[in-house]
C-alpha positions in Angstrom: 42.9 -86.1 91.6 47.0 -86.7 91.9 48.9 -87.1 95.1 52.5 -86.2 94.4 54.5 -87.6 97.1 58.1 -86.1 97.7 60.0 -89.5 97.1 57.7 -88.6 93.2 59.0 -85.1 93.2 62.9 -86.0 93.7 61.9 -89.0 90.9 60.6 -86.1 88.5 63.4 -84.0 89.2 66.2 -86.6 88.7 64.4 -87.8 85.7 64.2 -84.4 84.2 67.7 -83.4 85.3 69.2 -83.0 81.5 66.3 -80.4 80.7 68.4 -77.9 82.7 71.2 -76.2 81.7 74.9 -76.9 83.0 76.0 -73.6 82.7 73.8 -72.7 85.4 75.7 -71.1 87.9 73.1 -70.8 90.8 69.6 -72.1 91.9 67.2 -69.7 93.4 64.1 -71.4 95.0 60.4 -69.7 95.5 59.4 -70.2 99.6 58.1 -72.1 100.5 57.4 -75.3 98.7 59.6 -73.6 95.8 63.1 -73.9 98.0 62.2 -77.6 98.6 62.4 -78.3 94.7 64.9 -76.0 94.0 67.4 -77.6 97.3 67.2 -81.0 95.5 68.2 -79.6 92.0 71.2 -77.7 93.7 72.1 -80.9 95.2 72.0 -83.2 92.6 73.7 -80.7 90.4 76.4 -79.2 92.9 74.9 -75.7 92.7 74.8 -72.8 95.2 71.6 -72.5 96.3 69.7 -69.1 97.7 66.0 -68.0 98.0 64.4 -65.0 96.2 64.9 -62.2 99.0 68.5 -63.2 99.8 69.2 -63.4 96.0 67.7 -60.0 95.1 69.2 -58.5 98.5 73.0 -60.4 97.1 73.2 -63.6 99.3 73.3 -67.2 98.7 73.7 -70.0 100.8 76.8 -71.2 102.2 77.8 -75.1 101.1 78.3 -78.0 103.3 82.0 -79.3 103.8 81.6 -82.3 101.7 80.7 -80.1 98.6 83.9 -79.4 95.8 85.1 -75.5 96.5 84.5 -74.7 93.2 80.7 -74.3 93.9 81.7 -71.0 95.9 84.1 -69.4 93.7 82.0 -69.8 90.2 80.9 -66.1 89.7 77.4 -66.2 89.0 75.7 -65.3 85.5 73.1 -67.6 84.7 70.3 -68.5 87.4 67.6 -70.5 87.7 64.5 -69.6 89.5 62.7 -73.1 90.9 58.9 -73.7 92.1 57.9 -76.9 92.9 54.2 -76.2 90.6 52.8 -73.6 88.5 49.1 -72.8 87.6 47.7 -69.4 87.3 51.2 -68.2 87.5 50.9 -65.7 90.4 53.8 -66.6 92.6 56.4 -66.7 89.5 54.9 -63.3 88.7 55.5 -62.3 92.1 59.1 -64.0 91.9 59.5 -61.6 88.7 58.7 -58.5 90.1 60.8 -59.0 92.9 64.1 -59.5 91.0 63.3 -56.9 88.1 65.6 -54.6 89.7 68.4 -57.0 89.3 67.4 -58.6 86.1 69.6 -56.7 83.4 73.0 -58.5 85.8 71.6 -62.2 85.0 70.6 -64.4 82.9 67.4 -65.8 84.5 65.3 -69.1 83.9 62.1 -69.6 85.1 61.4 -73.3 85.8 58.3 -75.4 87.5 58.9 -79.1 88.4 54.9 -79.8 87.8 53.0 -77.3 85.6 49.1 -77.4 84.5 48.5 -76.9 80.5 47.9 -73.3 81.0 51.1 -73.0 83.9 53.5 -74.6 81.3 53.6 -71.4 79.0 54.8 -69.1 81.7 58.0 -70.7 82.1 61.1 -71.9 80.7 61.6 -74.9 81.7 58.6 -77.8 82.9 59.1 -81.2 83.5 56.2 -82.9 84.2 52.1 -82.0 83.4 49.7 -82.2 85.6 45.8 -80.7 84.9 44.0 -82.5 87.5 43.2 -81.4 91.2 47.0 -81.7 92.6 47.4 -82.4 96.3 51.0 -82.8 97.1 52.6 -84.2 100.6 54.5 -81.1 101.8 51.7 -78.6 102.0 48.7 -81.3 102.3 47.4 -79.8 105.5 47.8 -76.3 103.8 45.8 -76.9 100.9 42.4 -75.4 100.6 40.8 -79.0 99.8 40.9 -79.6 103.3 37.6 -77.1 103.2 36.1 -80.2 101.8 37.8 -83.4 103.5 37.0 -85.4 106.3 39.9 -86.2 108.4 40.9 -89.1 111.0 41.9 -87.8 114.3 44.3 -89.9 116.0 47.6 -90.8 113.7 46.9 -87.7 111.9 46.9 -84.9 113.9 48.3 -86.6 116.9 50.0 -89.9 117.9 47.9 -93.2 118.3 47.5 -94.1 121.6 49.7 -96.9 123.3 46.9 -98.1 125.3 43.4 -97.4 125.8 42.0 -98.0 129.5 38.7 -96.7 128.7 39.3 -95.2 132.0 42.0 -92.6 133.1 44.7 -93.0 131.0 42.9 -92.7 127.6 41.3 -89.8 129.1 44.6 -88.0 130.2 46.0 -89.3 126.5 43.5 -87.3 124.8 44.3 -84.4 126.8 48.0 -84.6 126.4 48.3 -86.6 122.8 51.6 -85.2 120.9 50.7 -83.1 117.7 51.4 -84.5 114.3 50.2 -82.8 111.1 48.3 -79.2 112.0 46.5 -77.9 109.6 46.4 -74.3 108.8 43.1 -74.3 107.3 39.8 -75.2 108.7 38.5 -78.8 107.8 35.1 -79.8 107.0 34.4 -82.7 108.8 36.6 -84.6 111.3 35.9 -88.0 112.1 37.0 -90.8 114.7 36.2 -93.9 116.4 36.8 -92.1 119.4 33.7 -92.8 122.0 31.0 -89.6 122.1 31.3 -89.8 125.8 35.0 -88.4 125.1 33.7 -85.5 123.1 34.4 -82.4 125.4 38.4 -83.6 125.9 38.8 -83.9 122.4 37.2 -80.3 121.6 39.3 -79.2 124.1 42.4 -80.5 122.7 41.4 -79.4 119.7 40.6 -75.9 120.5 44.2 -76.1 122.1 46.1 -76.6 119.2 44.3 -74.2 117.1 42.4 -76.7 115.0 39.4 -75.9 113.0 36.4 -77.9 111.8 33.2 -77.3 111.0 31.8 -80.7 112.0 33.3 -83.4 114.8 31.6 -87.5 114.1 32.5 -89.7 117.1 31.3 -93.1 117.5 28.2 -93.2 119.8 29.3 -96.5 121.6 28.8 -97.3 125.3 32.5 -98.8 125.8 35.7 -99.8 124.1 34.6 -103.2 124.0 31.7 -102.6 122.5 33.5 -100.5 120.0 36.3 -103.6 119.3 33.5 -106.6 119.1 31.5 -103.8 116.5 34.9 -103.5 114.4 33.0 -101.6 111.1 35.8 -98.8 111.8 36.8 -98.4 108.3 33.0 -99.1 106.6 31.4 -97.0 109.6 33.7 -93.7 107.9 33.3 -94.4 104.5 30.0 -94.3 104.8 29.3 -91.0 106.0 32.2 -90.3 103.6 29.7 -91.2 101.2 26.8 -89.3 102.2 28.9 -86.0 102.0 29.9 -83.4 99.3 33.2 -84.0 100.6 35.8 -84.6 97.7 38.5 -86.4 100.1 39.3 -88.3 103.0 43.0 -88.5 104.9 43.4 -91.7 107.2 46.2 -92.4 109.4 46.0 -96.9 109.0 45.8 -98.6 105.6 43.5 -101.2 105.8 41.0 -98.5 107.1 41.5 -96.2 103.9 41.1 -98.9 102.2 37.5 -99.8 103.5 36.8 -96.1 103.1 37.8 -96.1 99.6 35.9 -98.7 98.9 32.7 -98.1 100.6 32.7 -94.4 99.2 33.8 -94.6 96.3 35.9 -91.6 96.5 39.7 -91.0 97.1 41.3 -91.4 100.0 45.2 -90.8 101.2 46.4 -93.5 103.3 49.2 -91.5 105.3 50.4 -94.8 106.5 52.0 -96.2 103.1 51.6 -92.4 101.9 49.7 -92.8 98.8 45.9 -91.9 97.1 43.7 -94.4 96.9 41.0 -93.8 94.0 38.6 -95.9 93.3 36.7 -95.0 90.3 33.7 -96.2 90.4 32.8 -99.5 88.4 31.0 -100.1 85.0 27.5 -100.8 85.3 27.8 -104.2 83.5 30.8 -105.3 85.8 28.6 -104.2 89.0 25.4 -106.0 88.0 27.7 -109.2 87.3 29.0 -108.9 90.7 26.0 -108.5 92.4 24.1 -111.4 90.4 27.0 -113.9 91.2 26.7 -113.2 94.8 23.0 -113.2 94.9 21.6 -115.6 91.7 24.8 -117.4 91.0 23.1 -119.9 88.7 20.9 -117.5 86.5 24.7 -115.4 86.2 25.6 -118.9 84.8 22.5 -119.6 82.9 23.2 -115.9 81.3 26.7 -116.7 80.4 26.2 -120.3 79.3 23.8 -118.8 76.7 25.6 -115.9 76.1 28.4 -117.9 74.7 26.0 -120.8 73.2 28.2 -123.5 75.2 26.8 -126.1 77.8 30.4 -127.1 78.7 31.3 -124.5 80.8 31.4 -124.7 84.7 28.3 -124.6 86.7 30.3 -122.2 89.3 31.6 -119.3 88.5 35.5 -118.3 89.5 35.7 -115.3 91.8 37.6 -112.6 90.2 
């Protein structure tokens, strides 16, 4: 799996800015995620900028006043036609059809910023491959993996709380938290350390702002401070992370994703430094040698000492 964040997409795009042509005269992005790509290009580049309907219907986008004048008075001949990804090729067939009845007055290039083996043929210009399962930032919680994810609750669809009472307060915060990221697509399994006894406010903020699940886990825990003295947030997730056909998790605090990650096994995106975590799993040879140093430390040495044919070497072991 690849997470491409959008600080990676600008990198790809600056990296790959010589691969375009400068005679382009205008930069016509494919909505959505398309006019993201094709905005930084036109940026970088000093290029008008329009999306596919206003270019077919003969608009483009006015300039800021801190770009050069030029920009507006180039007449336009050669344009480039920007989506941020290509696979089966669908949308930049769409985008094709779409300007066909304007395609004998331009000269058009097709271009992807990230393009699978078989996506890289339908266009002009590529700049990066990628063949694996690509989840990218600015449609994560539009992406149909989410029909397989779990998915932390507060810090990802809403704010954290500031304080929790475990009384009044935390109940009126789950009724009124602030949305963050709402997905448009109905999640497998969400999953929070929320108590069970809070269960009907938090369907019922749910069902308020049009989420959908197929399963809610909540922590069956008689109080907060039996819930903070417990503290196995991050292992008590990864493990029913584990025990799923779920193929990724989404977390809202680091050092939680990275106790999921590693008591999974599978990948997890850490929203809070905004990166995948994937942790393959281990050789055999390097887990059995883990688990014999922690649990027969001096046959692990024993096995080593005549592995090596040496009786010099030290008695412990170093952690790596």
């Amino acid at each position: 799996m690849r997470y491409v964040t959008i600080n990676e997409l600008s990198q790809i795009i600056r990296d790959n800015l010589s691969s375009i042509p400068r005679d382009i005269d205008l930069v016509v992005g494919i909505p959505r995620s398309g006019m993201l790509a094709a905005e930084m290009i036109a940026l970088y580049l000093n290029i008008q900028l329009s999306d596919i309907d206003s270019f077919a219907e003969g608009r483009v986008y006015s300039v800021g006043l801190t770009r050069s004048s030029d920009v507006v008075q180039r007449p336009i001949h050669r344009v480039l036609v920007v989506d941020d990804s290509i696979n089966s090729g669908r949308a930049m067939d769409n985008a094709r059809r779409r300007l066909q009845p304007i395609a004998d007055k331009y000269d058009l290039t097709y271009m992807a910023v990230i393009a699978s083996s078989h996506g890289e043929k339908l266009v002009d210009i590529s700049c990066t491959r990628i063949d694996d399962v690509r989840v990218f930032e600015w449609n994560l919680f539009e992406h149909g993996i989410l029909q397989q994810a779990f998915c932390d609750i507060d810090g990802v669809l809403c704010d954290d709380p500031l304080e929790d009472d475990d009384g009044e307060k935390y109940r009126n915060f789950i009724l009124t938290a602030k949305p963050k990221f709402l997905p448009t697509i109905e999640i497998d399994t969400l999953i929070t350390c929320r108590l069970e006894k809070y269960r009907t406010l938090t369907e019922q903020w749910l069902k308020e702002h049009n989420v959908r699940y197929r399963h809610l886990i909540m922590l069956n825990m008689p109080s907060r401070d039996a819930r903070r003295q417990w503290g196995k947030h991050g292992e008590w997730k990864g493990m029913h992370y584990r025990n799923s056909d779920s193929l990724l998790f989404i977390e809202s605090s680091s050092w939680q994703a990275e106790q999921i990650a590693k008591a999974s096994g599978k990948p997890v995106i850490d929203l809070e430094q905004n990166r995948l975590i994937s942790t393959a799993r281990m050789p055999l040879k390097q887990r059995l040698k883990r688990r014999l140093r922690k649990r027969y430390p001096k046959l692990l040495n024993w096995l080593l000492r005549l592995r090596h044919g040496r009786t010099n070497i030290p008695q412990s072991i170093p952690k790596e």
